[in-house]
C-alpha positions in Angstrom: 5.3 -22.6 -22.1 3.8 -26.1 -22.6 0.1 -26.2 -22.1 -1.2 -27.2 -18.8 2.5 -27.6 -16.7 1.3 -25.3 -14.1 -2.2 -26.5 -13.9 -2.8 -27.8 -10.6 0.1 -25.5 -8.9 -0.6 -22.9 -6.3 0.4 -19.1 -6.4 0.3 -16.9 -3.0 0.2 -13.5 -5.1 0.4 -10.3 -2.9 -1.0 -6.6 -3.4 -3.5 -9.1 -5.8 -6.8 -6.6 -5.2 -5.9 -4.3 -8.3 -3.3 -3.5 -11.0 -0.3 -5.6 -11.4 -0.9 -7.7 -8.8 -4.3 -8.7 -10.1 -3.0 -8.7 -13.7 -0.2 -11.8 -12.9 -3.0 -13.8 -10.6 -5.1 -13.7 -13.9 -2.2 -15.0 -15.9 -1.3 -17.7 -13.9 -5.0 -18.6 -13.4 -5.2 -18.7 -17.2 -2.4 -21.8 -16.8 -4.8 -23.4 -14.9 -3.3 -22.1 -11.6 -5.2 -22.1 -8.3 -4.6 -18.5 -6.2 -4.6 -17.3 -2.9 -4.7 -13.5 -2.7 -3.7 -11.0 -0.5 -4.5 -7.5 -0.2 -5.3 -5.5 2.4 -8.5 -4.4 0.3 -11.0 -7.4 1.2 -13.4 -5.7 -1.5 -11.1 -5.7 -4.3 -9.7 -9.1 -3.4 -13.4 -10.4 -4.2 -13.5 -9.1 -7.4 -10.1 -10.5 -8.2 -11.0 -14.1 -7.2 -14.0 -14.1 -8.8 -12.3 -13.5 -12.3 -9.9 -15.7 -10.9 -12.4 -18.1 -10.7 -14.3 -17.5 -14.3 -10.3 -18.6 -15.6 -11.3 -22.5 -14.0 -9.0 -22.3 -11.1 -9.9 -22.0 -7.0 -9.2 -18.9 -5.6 -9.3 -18.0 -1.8 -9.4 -14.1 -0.1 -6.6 -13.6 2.6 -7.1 -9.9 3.4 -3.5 -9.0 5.1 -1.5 -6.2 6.3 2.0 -7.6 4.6 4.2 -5.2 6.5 3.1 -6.5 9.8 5.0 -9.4 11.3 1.9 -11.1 13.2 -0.6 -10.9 10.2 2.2 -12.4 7.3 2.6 -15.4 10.4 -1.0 -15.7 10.3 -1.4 -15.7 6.7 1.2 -18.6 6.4 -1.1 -20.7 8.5 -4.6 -19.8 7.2 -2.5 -20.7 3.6 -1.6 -23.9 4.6 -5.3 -25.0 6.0 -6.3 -23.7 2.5 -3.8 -25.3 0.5 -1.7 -27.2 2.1 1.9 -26.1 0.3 2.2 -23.1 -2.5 4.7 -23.8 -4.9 4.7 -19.6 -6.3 5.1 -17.0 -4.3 4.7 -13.5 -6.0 6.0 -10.2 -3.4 4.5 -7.7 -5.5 2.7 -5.3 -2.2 4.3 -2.2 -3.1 3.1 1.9 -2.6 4.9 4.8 -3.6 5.0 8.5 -2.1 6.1 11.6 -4.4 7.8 14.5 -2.8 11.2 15.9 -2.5 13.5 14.3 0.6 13.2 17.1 3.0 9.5 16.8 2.8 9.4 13.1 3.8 8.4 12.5 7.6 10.3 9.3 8.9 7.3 7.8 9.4 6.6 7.9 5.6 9.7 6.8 4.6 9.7 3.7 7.1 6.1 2.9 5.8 7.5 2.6 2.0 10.3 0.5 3.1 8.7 -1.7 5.0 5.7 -2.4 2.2 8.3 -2.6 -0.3 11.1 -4.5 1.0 10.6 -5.7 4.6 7.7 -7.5 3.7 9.1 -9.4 1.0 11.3 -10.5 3.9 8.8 -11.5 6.2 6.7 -13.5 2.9 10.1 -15.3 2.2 10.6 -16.4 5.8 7.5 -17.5 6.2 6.6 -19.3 3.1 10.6 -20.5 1.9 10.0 -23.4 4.4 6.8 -24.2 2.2 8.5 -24.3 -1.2 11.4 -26.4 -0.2 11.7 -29.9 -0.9 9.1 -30.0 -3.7 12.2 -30.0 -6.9 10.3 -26.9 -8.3 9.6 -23.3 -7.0 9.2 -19.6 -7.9 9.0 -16.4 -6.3 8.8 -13.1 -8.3 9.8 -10.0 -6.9 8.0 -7.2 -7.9 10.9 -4.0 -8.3 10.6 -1.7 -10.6 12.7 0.1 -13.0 13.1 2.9 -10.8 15.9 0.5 -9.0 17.8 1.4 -11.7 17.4 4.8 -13.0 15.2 7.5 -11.1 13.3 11.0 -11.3 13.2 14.1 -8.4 10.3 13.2 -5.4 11.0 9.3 -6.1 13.9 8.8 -2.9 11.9 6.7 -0.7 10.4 4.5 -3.5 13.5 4.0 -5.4 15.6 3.2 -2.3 12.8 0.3 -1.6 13.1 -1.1 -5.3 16.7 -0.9 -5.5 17.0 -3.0 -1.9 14.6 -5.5 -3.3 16.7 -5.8 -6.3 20.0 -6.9 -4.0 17.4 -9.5 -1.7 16.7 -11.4 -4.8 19.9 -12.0 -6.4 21.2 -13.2 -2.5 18.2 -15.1 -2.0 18.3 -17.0 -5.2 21.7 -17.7 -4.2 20.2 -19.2 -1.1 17.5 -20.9 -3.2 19.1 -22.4 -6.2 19.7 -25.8 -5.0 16.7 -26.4 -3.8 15.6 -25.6 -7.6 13.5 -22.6 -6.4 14.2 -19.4 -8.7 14.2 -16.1 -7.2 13.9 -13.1 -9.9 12.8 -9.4 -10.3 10.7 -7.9 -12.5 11.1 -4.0 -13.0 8.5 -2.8 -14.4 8.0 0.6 -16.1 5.3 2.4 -16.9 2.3 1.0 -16.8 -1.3 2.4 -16.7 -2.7 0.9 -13.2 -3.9 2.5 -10.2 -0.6 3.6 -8.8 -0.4 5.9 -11.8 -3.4 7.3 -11.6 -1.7 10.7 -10.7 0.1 10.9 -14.0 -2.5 9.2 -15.8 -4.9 11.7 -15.1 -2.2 14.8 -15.6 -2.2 15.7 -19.4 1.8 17.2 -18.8 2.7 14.2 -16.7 1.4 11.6 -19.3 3.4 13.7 -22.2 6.6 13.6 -20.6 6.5 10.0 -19.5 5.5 9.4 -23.1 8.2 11.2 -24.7 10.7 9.1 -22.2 9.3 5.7 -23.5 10.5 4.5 -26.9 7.7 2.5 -27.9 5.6 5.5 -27.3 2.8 3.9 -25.0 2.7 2.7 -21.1 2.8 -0.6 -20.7 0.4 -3.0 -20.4 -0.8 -4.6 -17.2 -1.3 -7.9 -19.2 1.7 -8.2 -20.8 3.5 -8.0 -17.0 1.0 -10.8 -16.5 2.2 -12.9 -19.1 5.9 -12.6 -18.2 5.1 -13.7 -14.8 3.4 -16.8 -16.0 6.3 -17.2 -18.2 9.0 -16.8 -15.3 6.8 -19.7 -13.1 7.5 -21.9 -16.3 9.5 -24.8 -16.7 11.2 -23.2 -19.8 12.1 -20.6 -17.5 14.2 -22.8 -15.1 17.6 -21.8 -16.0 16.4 -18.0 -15.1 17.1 -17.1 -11.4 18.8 -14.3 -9.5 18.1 -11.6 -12.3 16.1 -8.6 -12.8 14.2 -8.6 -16.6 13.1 -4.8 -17.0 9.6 -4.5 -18.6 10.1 -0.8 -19.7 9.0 -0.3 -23.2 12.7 0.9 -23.8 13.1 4.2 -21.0 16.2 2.6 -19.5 17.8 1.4 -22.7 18.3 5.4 -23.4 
């Protein structure tokens, strides 16, 4: 990536309050990105654009429900007073619920699909309009690499991933003229928040770490840096794929 290219650029990052999220609005920052950042945790959203802002970039709060219709079409407006246009949009709002199917209330189930799908849908039909006509855009899909393979108690979430996996390939599709790339990242394993269950669980962090390769969880960094990469101009020719970030699990 050549030093500076995305300086001056502006990423909308969602679920930016804490793990990934936080990790690629750092990263871009570090390119001299500015960010605005939305959570639904105003308090950790603080704490993100203040480091955002010890990187040299601006950095603005949006707390936001991105699942709900009315607040994404109020974000896109309090964006656009803020900034004017984005020119990166990363989905990566996501939560995940472990327990075996007949166990799952439809009301759980809905609330996973709609954080982890629907409102990539509502982002992209808000913001789309924003990135067009500007010969350069990116939005990063946060899926996960349980889109492509799976474990018991993981239905709801890997139904979610997998239908975010099939919205970016056809959006990028819809997207590729305009120069706009639309890609996935499937993360694996990686020792944020989310995890904190089998973090904490000495049985749980043995058997995901005899199911890795490289024998360690990832990084939140190092998704951070493969974001920034993916906003690139190198990375232009890139665009309706998903690059798994899984130390090896689903090479096996």
């Amino acid at each position: 990536m050549k030093a500076k290219e995305l300086e001056g650029k502006v990423a909308l990052v969602t679920g930016a309050s804490k793990g990934l999220g936080k990790a690629m609005a750092l990263a871009l920052a570090e390119a001299g990105v500015n960010l605005a950042l939305a959570s639904r945790d105003e308090k950790l959203l603080v704490e993100t654009a203040a480091a955002v802002r010890a990187c040299g970039s601006e950095a603005e709060v949006f707390p936001v429900d991105v699942s709900s219709e009315t607040q994404v079409l109020a974000l896109e407006k309090a964006v656009a007073t803020r900034f004017g246009r984005i020119q990166i949009l990363i989905n990566n709002a996501g939560i995940n619920l472990r327990k075996p199917v007949t166990d799952f209330t439809l009301e759980e189930w809905n609330r996973i699909q709609s954080t982890n799908v629907t409102s990539a849908f509502l982002m992209c039909r808000s913001f789309v309009p924003h990135l067009k006509g500007q010969g350069y855009g990116r939005i990063i899909n946060m899926a996960s690499m349980f889109g492509h393979v799976s474990l018991p108690g993981r239905t709801a979430y890997s139904a979610s991933k997998a239908g975010l996996l099939g919205f970016t390939t056809s959006l990028a599709l819809e997207l590729a003229a305009e120069k706009i790339t639309v890609n996935a990242i499937s993360a694996g394993p990686c020792a944020t928040e989310i995890n904190k269950p089998l973090l904490e669980n000495a049985e749980l962090t043995q058997f995901f770490l005899s199911r890795i390769p490289v024998g360690r969880w990832g990084r939140p960094e190092e998704i951070g840096q493969l974001a920034a990469y993916l906003c690139s101009e190198a990375a232009g020719f890139i665009t309706g794929t998903d690059i798994v970030i899984d130390g090896g699990w689903t090479a096996q």
